[in-house]
MARPAFI-373422 format. One record per atom (N, C-alpha, C, O, CB): residue number from 1; residue in one letter; chain; atom name; x, y, z. Coordinates in pm, whole numbers, plus 50000, padded with zeros to 5 digits. Glycine has a CB too. Layout:
BEGIN
+------+------+-------+------+-------+-------+-------+
: resi : resn : chain : name :     X :     Y :     Z :
+------+------+-------+------+-------+-------+-------+
:  NUM :    A :     A :   CA :     X :     Y :     Z :
...
+------+------+-------+------+-------+-------+-------+
//
This chain:
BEGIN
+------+------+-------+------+-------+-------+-------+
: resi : resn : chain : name :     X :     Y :     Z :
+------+------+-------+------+-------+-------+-------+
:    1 :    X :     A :    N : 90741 : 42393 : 45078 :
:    1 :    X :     A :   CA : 90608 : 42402 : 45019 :
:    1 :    X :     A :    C : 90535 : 42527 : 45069 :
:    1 :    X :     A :    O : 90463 : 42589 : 44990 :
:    1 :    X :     A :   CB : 90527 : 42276 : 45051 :
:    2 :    X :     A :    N : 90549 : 42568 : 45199 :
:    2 :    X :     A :   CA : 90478 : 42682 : 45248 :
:    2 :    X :     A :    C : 90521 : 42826 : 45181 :
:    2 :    X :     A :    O : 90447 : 42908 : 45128 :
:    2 :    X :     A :   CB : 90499 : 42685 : 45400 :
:    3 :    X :     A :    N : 90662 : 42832 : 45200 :
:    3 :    X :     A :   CA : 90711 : 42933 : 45123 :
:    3 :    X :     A :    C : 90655 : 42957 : 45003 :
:    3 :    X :     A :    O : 90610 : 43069 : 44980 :
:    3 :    X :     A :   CB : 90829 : 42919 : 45104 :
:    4 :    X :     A :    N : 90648 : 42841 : 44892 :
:    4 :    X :     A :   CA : 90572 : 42880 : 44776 :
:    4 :    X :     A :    C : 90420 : 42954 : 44774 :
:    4 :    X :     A :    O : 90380 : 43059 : 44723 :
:    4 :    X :     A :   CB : 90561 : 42762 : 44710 :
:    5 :    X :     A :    N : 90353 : 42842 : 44860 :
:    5 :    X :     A :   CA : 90224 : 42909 : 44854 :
:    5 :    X :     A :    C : 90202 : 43022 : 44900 :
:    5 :    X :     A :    O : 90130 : 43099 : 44836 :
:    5 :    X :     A :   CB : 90140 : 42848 : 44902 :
:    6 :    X :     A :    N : 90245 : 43052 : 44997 :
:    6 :    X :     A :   CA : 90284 : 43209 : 45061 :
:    6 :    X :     A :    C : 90273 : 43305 : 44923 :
:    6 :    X :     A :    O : 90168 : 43355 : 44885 :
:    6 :    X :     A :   CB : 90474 : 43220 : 45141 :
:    7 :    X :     A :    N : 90402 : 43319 : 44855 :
:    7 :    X :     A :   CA : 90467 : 43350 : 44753 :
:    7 :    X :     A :    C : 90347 : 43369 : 44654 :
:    7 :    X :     A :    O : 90318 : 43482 : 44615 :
:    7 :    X :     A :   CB : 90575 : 43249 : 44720 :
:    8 :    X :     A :    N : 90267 : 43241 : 44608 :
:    8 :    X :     A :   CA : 90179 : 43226 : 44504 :
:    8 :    X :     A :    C : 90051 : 43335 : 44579 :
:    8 :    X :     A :    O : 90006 : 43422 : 44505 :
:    8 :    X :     A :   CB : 90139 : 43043 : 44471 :
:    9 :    X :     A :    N : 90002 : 43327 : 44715 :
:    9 :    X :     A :   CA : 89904 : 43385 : 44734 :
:    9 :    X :     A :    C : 89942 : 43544 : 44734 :
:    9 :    X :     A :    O : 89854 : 43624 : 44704 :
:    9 :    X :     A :   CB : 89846 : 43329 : 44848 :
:   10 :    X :     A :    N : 90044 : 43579 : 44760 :
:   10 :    X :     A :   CA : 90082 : 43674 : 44754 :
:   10 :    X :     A :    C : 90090 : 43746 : 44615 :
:   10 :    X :     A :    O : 90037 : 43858 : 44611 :
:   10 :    X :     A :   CB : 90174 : 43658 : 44813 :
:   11 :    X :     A :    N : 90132 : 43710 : 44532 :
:   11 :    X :     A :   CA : 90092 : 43743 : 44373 :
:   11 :    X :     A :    C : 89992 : 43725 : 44354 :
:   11 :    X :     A :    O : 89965 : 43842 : 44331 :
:   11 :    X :     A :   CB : 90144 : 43684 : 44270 :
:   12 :    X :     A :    N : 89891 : 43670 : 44339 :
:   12 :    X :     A :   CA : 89753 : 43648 : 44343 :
:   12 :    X :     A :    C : 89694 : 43813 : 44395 :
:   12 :    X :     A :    O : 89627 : 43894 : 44331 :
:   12 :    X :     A :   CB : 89717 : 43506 : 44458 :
:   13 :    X :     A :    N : 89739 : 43819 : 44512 :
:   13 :    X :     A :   CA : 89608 : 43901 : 44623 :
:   13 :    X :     A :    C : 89779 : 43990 : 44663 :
:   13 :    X :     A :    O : 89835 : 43954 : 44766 :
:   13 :    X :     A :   CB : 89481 : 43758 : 44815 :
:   14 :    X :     A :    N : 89837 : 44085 : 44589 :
:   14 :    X :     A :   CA : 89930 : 44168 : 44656 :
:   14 :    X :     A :    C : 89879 : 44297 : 44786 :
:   14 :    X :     A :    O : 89915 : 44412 : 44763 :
:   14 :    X :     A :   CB : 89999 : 44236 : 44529 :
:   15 :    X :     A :    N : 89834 : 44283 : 44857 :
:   15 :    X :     A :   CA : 89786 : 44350 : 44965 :
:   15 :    X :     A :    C : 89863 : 44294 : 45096 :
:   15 :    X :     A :    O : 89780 : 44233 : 45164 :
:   15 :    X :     A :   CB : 89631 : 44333 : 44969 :
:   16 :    X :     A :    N : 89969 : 44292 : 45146 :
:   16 :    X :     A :   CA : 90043 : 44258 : 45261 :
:   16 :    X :     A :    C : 89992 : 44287 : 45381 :
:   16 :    X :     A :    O : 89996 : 44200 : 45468 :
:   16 :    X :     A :   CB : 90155 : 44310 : 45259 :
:   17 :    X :     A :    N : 89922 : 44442 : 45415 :
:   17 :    X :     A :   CA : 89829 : 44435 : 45530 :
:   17 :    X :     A :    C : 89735 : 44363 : 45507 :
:   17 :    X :     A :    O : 89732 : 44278 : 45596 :
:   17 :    X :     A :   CB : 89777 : 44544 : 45573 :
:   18 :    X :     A :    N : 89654 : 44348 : 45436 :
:   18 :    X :     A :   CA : 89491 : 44245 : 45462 :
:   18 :    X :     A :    C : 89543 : 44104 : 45454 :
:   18 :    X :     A :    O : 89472 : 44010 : 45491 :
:   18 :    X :     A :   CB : 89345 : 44262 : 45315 :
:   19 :    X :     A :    N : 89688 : 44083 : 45398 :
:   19 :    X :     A :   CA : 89690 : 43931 : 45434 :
:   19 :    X :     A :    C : 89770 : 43944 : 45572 :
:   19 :    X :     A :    O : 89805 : 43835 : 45616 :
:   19 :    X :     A :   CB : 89774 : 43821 : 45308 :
:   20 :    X :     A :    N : 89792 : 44013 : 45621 :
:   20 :    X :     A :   CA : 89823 : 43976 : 45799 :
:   20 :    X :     A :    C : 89715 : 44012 : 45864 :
:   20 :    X :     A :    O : 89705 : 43942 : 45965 :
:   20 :    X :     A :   CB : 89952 : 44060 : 45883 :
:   21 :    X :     A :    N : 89624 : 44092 : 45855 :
:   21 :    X :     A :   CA : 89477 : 44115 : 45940 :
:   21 :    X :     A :    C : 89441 : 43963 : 45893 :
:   21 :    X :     A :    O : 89436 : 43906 : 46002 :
:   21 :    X :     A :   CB : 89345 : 44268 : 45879 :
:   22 :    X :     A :    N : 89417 : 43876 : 45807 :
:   22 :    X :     A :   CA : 89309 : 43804 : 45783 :
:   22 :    X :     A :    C : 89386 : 43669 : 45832 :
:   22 :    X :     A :    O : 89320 : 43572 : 45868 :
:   22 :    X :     A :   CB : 89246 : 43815 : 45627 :
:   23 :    X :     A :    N : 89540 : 43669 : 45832 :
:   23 :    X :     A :   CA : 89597 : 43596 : 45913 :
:   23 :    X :     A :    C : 89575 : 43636 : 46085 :
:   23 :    X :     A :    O : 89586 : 43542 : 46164 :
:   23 :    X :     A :   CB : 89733 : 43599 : 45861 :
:   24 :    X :     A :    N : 89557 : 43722 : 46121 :
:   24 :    X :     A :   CA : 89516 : 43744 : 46232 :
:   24 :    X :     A :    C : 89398 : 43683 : 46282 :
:   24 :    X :     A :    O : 89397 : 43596 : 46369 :
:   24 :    X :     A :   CB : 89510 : 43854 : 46240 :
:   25 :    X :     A :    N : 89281 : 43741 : 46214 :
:   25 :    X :     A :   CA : 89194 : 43668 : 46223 :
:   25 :    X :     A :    C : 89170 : 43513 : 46243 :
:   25 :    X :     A :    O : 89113 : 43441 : 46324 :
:   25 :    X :     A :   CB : 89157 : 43701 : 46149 :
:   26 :    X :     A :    N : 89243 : 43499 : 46128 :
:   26 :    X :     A :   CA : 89235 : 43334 : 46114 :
:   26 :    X :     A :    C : 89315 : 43262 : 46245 :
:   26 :    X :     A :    O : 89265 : 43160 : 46293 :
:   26 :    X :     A :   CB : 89319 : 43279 : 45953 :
:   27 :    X :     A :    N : 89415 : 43305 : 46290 :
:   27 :    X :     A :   CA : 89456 : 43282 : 46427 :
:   27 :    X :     A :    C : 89315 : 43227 : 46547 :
:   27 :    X :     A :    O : 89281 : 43121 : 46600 :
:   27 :    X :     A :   CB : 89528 : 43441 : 46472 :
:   28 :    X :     A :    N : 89268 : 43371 : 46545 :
:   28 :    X :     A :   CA : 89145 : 43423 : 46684 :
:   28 :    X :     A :    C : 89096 : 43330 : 46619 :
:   28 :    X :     A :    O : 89204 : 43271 : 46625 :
:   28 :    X :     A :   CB : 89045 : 43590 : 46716 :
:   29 :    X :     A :    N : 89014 : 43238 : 46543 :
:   29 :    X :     A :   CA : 88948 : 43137 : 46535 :
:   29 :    X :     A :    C : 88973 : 42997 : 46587 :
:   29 :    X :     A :    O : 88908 : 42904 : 46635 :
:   29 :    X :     A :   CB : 88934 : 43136 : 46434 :
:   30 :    X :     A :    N : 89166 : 43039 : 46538 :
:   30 :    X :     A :   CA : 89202 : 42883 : 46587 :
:   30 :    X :     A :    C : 89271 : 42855 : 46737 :
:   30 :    X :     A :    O : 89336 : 42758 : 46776 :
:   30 :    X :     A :   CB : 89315 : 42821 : 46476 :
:   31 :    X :     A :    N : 89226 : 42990 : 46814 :
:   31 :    X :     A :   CA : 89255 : 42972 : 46944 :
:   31 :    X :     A :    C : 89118 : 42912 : 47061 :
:   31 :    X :     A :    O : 89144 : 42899 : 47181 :
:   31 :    X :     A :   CB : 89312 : 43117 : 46978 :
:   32 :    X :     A :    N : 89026 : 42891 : 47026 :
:   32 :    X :     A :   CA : 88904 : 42848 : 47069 :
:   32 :    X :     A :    C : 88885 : 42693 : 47046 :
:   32 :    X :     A :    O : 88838 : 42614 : 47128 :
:   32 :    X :     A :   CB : 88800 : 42929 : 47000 :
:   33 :    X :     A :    N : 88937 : 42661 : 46897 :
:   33 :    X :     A :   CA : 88931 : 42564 : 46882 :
:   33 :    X :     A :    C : 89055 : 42455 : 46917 :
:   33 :    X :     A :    O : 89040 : 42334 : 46903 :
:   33 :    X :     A :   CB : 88890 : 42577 : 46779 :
:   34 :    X :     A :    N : 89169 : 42512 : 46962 :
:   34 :    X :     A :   CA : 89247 : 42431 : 47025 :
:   34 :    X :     A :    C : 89237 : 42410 : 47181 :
:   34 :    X :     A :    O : 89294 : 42310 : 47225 :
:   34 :    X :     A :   CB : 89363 : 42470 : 46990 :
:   35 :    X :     A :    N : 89168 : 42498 : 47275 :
:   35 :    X :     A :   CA : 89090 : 42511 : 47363 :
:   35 :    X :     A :    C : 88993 : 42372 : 47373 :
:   35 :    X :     A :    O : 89014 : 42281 : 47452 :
:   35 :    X :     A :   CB : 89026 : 42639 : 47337 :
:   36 :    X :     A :    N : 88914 : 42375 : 47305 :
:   36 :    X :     A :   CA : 88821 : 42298 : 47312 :
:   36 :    X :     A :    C : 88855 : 42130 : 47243 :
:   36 :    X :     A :    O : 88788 : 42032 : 47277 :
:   36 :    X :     A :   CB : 88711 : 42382 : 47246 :
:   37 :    X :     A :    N : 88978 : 42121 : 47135 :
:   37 :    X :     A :   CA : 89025 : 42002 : 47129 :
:   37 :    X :     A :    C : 89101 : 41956 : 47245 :
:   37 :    X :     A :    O : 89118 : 41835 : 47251 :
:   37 :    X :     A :   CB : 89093 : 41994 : 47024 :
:   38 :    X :     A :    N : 89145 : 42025 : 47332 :
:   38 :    X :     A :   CA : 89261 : 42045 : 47475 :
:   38 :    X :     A :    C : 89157 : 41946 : 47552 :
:   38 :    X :     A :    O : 89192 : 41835 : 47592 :
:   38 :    X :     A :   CB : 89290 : 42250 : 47568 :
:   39 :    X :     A :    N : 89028 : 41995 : 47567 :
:   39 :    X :     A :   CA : 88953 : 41951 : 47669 :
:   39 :    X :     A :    C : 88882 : 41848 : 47663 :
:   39 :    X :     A :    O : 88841 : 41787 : 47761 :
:   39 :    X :     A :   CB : 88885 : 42027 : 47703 :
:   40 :    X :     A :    N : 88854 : 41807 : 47497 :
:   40 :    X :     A :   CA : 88781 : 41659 : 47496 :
:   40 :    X :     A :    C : 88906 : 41570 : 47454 :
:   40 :    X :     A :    O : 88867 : 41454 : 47460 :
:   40 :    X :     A :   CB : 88637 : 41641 : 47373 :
:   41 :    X :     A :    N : 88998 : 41573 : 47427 :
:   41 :    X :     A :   CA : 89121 : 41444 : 47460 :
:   41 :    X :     A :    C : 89098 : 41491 : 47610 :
:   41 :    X :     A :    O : 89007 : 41418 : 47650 :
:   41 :    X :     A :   CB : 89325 : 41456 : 47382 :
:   42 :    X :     A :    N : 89123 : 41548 : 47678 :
:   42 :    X :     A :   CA : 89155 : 41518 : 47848 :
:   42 :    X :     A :    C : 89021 : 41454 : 47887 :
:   42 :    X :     A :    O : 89015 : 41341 : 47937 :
:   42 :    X :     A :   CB : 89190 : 41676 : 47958 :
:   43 :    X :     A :    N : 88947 : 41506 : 47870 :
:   43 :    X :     A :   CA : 88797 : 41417 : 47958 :
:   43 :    X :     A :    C : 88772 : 41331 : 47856 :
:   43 :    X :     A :    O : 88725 : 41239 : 47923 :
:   43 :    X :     A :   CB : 88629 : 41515 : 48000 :
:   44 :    X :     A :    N : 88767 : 41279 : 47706 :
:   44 :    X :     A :   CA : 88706 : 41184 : 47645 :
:   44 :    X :     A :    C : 88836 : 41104 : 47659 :
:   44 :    X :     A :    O : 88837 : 41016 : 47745 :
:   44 :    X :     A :   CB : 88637 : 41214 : 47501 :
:   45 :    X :     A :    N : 88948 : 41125 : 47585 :
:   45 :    X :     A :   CA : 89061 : 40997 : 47503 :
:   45 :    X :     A :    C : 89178 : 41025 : 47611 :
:   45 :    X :     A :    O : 89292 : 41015 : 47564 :
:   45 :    X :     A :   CB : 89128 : 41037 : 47292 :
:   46 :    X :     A :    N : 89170 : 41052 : 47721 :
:   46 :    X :     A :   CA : 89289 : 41027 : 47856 :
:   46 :    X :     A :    C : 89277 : 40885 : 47866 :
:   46 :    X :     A :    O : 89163 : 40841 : 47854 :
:   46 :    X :     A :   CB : 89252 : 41106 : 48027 :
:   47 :    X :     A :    N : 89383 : 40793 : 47889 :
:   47 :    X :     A :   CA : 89416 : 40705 : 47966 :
:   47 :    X :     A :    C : 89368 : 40704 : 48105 :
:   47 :    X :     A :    O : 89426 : 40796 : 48163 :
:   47 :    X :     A :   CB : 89532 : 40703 : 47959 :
:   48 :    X :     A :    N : 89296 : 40647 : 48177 :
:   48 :    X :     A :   CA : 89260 : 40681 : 48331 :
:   48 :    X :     A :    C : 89394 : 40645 : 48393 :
:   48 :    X :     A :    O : 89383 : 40696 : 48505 :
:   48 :    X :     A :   CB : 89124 : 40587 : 48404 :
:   49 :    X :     A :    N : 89512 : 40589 : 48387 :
:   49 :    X :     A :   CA : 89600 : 40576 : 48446 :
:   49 :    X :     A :    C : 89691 : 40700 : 48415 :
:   49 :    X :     A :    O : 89798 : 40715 : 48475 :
:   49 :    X :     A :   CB : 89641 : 40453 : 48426 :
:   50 :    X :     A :    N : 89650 : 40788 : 48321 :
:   50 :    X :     A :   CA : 89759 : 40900 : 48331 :
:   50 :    X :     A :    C : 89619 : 41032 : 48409 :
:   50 :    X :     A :    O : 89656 : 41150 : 48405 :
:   50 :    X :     A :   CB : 89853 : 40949 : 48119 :
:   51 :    X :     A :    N : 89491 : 41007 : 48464 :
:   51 :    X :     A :   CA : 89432 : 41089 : 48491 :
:   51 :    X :     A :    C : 89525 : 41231 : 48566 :
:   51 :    X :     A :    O : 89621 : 41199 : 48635 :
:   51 :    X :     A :   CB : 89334 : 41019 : 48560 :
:   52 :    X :     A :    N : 89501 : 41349 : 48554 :
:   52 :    X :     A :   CA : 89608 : 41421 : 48618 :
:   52 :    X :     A :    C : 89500 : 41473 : 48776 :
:   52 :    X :     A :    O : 89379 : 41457 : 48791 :
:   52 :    X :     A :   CB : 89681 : 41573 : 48492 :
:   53 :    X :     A :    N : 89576 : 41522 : 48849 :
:   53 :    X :     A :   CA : 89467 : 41594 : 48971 :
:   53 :    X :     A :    C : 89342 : 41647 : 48935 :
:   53 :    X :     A :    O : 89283 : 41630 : 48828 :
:   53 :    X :     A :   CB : 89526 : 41718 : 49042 :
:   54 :    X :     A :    N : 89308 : 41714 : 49032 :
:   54 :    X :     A :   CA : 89134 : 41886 : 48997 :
:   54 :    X :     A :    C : 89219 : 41976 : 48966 :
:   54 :    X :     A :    O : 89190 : 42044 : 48868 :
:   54 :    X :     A :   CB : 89003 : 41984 : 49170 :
:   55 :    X :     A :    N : 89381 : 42014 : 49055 :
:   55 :    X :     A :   CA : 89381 : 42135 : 48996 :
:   55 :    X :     A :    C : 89423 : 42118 : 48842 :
:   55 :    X :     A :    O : 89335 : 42155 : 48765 :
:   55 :    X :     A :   CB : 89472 : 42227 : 49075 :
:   56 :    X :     A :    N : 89518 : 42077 : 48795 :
:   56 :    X :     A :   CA : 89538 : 42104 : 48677 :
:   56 :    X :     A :    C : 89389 : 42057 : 48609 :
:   56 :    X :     A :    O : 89405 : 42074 : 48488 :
:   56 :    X :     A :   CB : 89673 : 42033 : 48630 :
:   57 :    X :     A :    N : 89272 : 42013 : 48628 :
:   57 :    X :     A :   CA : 89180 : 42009 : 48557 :
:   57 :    X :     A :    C : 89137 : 42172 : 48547 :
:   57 :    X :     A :    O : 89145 : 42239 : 48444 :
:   57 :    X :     A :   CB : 89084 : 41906 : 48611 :
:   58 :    X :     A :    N : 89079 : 42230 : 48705 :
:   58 :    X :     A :   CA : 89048 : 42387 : 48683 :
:   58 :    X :     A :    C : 89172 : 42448 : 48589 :
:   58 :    X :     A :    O : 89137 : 42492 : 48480 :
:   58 :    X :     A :   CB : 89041 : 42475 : 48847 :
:   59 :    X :     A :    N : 89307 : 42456 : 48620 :
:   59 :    X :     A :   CA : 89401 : 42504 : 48521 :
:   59 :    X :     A :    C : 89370 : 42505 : 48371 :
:   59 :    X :     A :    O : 89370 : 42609 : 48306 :
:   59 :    X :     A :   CB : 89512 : 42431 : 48536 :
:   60 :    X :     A :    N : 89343 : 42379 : 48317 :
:   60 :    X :     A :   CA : 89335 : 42385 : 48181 :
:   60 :    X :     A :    C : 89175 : 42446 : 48133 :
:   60 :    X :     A :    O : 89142 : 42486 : 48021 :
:   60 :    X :     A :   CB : 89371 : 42230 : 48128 :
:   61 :    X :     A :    N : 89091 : 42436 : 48257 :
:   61 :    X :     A :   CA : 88963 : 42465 : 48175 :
:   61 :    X :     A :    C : 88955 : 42659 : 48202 :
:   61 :    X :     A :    O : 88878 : 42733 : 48139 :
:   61 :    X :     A :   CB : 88797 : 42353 : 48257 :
:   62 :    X :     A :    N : 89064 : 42710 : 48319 :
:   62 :    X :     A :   CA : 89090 : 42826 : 48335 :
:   62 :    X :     A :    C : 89144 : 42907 : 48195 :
:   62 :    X :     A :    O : 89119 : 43019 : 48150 :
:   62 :    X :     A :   CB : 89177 : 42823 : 48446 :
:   63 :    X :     A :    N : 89247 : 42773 : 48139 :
:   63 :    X :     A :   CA : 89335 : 42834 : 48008 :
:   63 :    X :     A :    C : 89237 : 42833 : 47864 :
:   63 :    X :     A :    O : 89257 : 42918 : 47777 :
:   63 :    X :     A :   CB : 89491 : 42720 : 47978 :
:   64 :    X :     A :    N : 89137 : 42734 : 47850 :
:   64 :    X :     A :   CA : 89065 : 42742 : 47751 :
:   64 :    X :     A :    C : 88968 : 42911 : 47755 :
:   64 :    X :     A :    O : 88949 : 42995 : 47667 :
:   64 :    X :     A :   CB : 88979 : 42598 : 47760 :
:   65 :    X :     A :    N : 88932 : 42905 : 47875 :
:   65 :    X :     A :   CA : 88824 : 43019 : 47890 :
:   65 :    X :     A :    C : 88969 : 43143 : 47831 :
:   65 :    X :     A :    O : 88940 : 43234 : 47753 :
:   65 :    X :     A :   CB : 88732 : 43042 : 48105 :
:   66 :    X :     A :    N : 89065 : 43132 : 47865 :
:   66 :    X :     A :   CA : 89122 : 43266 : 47855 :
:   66 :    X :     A :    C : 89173 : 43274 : 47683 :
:   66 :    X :     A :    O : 89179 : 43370 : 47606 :
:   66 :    X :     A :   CB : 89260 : 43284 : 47979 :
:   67 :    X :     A :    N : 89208 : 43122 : 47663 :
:   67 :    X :     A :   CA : 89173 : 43106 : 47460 :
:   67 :    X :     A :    C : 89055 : 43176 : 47472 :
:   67 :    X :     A :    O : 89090 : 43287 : 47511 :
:   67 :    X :     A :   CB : 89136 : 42918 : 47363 :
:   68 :    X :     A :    N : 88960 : 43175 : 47463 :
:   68 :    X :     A :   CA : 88858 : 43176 : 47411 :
:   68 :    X :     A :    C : 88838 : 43368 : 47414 :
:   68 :    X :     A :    O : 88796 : 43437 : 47320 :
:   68 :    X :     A :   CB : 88755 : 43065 : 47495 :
:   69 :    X :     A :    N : 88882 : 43414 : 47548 :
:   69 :    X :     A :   CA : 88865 : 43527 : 47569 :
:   69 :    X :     A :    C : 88949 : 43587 : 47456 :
:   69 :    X :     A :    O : 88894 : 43665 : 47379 :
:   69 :    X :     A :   CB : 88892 : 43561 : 47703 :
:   70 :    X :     A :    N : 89073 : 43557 : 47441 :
:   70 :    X :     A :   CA : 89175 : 43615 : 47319 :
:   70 :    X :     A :    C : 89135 : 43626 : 47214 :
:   70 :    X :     A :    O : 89141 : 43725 : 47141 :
:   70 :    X :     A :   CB : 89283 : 43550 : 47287 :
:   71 :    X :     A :    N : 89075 : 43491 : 47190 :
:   71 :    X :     A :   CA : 89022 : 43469 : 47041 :
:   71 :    X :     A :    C : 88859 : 43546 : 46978 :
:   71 :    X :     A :    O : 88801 : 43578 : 46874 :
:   71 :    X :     A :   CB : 89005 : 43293 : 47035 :
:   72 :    X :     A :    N : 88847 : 43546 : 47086 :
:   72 :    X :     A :   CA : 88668 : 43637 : 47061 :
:   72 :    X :     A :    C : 88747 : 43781 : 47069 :
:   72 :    X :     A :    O : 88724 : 43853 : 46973 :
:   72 :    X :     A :   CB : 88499 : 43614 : 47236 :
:   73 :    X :     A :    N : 88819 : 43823 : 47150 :
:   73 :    X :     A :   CA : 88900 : 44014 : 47125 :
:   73 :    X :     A :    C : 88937 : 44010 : 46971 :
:   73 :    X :     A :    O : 88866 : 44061 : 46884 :
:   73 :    X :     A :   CB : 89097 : 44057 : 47237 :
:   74 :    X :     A :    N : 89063 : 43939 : 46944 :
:   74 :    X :     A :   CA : 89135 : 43916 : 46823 :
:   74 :    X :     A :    C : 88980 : 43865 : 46704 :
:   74 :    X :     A :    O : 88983 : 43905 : 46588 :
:   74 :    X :     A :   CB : 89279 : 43772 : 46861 :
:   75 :    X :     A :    N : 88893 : 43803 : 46740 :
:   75 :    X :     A :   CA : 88857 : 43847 : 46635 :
:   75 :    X :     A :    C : 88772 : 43983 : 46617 :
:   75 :    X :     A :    O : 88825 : 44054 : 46532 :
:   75 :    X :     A :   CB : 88803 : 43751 : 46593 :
:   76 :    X :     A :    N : 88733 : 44002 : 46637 :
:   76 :    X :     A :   CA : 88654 : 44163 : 46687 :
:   76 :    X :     A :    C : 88769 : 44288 : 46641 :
:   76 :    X :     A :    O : 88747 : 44366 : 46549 :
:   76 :    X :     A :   CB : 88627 : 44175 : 46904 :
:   77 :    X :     A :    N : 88882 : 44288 : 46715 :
:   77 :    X :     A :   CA : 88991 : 44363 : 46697 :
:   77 :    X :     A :    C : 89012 : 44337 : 46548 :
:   77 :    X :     A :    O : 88979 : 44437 : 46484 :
:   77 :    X :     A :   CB : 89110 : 44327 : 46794 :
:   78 :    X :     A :    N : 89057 : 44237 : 46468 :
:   78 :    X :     A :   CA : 89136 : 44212 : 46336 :
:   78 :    X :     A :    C : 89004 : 44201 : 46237 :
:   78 :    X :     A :    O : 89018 : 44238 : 46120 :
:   78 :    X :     A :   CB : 89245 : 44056 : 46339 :
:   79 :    X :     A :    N : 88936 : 44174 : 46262 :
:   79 :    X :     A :   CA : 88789 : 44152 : 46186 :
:   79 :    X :     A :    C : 88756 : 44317 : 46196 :
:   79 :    X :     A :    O : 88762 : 44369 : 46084 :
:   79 :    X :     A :   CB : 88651 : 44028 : 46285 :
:   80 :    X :     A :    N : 88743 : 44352 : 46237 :
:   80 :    X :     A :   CA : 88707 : 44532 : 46234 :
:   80 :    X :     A :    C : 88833 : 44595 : 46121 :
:   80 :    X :     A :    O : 88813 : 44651 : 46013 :
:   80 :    X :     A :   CB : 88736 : 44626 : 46440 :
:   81 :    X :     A :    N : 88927 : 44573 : 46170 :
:   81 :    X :     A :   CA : 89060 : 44636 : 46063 :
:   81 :    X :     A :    C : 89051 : 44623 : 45923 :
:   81 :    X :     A :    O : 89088 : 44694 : 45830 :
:   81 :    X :     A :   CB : 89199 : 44565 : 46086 :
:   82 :    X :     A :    N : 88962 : 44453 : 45936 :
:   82 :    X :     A :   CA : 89012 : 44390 : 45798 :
:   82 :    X :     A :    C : 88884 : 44438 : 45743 :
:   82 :    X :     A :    O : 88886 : 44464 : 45623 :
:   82 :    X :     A :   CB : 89051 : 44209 : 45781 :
:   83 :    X :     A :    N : 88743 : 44460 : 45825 :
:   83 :    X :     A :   CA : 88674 : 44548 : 45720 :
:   83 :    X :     A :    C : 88710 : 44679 : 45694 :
:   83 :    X :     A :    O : 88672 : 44727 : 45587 :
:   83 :    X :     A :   CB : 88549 : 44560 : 45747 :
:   84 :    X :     A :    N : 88773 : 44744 : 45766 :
:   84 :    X :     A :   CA : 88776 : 44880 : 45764 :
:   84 :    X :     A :    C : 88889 : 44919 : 45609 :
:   84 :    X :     A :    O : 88879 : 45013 : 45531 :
:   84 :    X :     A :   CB : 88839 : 44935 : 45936 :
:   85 :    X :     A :    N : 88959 : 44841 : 45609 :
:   85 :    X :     A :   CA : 89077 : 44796 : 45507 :
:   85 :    X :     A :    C : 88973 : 44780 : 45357 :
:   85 :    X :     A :    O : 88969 : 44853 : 45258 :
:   85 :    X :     A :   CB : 89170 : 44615 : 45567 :
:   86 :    X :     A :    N : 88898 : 44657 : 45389 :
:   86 :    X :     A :   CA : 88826 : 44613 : 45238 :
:   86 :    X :     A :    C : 88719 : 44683 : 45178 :
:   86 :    X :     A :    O : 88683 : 44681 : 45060 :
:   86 :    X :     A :   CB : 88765 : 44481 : 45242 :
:   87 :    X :     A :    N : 88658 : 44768 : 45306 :
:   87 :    X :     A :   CA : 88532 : 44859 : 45256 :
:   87 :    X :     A :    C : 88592 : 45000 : 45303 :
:   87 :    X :     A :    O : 88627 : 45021 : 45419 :
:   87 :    X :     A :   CB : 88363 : 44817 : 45337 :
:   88 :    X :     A :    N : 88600 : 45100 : 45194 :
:   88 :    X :     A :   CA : 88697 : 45206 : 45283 :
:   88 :    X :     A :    C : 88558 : 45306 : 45324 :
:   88 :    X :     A :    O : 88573 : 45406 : 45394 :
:   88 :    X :     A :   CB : 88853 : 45308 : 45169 :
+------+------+-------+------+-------+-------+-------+
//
């Protein structure tokens, strides 16, 4: 099924760089937000019998901040391209 739609959007919108910048983009968005789903299953919907230690708590809230850092560059970085691309 993916292949097709790929395929279909691609005939639609034939521009191969702006659909990988805007796939880029669309990435840097969804790295913040898996970050932040990471962290409310661990503190809201954990089992208290699988609670893990502090450190891996600082660990994972170390790894969200550094999502977050990626995803705020990447978008800035690919969001700049992809205007620079659509508005010449």
């Amino acid at each position: 099924m993916i292949p097709v739609l790929s395929l279909l959007i691609y005939l639609v919108y034939p521009r191969p760089v702006l659909l990988v910048l805007f796939s880029g983009l669309m990435q840097s968005l969804l790295l913040p937000l898996l970050g932040i789903v990471a962290l409310y299953f661990r503190f809201k919907k954990i089992d208290p019998k699988l609670k893990p230690s502090m450190v891996w708590d600082v660990f994972l809230i170390l790894s969200v901040l550094a999502f977050m850092t990626i995803g705020l560059y990447l978008m800035i970085e690919k969001g700049g391209d992809l205007l620079n691309k659509i508005v010449p």
